[in-house]
C-alpha positions in Angstrom: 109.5 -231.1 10.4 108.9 -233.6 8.0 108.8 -237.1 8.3 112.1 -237.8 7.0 113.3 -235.4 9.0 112.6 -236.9 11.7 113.7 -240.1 11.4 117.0 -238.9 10.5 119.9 -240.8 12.4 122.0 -242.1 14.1 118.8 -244.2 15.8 119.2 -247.3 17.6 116.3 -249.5 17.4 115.9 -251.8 20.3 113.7 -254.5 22.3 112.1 -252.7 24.6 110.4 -255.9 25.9 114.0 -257.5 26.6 115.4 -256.5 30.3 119.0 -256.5 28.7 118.0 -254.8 25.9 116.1 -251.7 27.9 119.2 -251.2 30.3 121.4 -250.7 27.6 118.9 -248.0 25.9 119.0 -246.5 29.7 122.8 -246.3 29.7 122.5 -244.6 26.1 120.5 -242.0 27.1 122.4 -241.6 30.5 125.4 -241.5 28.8 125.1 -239.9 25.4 126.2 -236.3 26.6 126.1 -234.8 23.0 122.5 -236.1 22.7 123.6 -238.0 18.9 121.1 -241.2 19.3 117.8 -241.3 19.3 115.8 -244.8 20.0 112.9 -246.6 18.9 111.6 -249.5 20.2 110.8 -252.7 17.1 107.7 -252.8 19.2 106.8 -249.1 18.2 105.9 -248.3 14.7 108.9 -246.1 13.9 110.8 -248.8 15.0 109.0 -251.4 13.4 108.6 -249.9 10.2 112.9 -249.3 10.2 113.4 -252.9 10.8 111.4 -253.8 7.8 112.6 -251.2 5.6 116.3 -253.1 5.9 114.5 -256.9 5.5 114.3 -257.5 9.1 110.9 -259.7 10.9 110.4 -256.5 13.5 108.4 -259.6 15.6 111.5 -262.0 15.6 114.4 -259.6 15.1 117.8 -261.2 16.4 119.7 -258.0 16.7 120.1 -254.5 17.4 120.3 -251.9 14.4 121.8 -248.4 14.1 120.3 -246.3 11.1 121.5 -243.2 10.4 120.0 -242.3 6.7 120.2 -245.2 4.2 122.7 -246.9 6.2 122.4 -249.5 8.5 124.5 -251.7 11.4 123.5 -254.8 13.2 124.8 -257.0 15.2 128.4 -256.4 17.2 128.8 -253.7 14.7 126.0 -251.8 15.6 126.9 -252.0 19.2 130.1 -250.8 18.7 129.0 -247.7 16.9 126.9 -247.1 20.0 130.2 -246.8 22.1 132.1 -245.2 19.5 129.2 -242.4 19.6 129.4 -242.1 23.5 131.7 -240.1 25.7 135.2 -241.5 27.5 135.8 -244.1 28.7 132.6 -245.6 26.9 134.1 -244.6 23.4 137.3 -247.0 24.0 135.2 -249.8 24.2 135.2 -249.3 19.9 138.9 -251.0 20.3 136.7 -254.0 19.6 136.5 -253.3 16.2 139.7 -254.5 16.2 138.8 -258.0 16.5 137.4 -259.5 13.5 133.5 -259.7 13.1 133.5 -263.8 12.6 134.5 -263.4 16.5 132.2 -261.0 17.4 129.3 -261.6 16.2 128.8 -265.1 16.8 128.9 -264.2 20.6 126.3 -261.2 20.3 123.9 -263.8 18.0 124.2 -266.3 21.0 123.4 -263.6 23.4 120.7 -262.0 21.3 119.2 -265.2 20.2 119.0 -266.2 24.1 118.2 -262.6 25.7 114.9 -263.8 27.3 116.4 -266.8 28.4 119.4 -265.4 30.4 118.0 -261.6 31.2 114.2 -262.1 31.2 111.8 -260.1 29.2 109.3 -257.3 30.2 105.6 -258.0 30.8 105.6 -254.2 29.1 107.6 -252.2 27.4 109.7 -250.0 28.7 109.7 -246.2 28.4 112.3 -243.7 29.8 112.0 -241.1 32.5 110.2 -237.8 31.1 113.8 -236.4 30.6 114.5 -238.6 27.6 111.1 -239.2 26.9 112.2 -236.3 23.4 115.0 -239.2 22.3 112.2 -241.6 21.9 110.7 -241.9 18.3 
């Protein structure tokens, strides 16, 4: 496989430092049925190198991407894609596109911008169970 290849999307690059951040990779990979994402942690150099390939500081990122190919999500955006790509009842939780993005992401940027604060961080970071440990770029 080549190294494109194996980058290919949907992946969901995450914080695997930030307690808030690591349970909702957990609940991805418990609840993705179908297997779609695949994550990499900003810490990792998959992860890292993604974030800077669409301008973001992988050190002081203040969201959660989605890449899949040359395109990219962020923010509530890319959250909601997350739930779109799950199973019910998770998928009806993309309803919230529904409400305009100058809503929603103001509220994800506070909560991003303040996840250590209000969920605490990880002296580590966190890896999955040897089950998922193949959805982990």
């Amino acid at each position: 496989m080549d190294a494109k290849a194996d980058i290919a999307g949907p992946i969901i690059l995450f914080d695997a430092e930030c307690i808030l951040c690591s349970a909702n990779a957990q609940f991805v990979l418990t609840h993705d049925r179908k297997k779609r994402f695949r994550l990499a942690a900003m810490q990792g150099e998959v992860g890292s190198g993604l974030y800077r390939r669409f301008g973001i500081d992988p050190t002081n990122p203040d969201s959660i991407i989605v890449v899949d190919g040359d395109k990219m999500l962020r923010d509530s955006d890319a959250v909601l894609a997350i739930y779109a790509g799950l199973s019910w009842p998770w998928k009806a939780l993309a309803l919230f596109r529904l409400v305009p993005r100058v809503i929603r992401d103001p509220l994800y940027l506070f909560v991003a911008r303040n996840r250590y604060r209000i969920f605490g961080k990880r002296k580590s970071c966190w890896l999955p169970s040897p089950d998922y440990r193949d959805r982990l770029l």
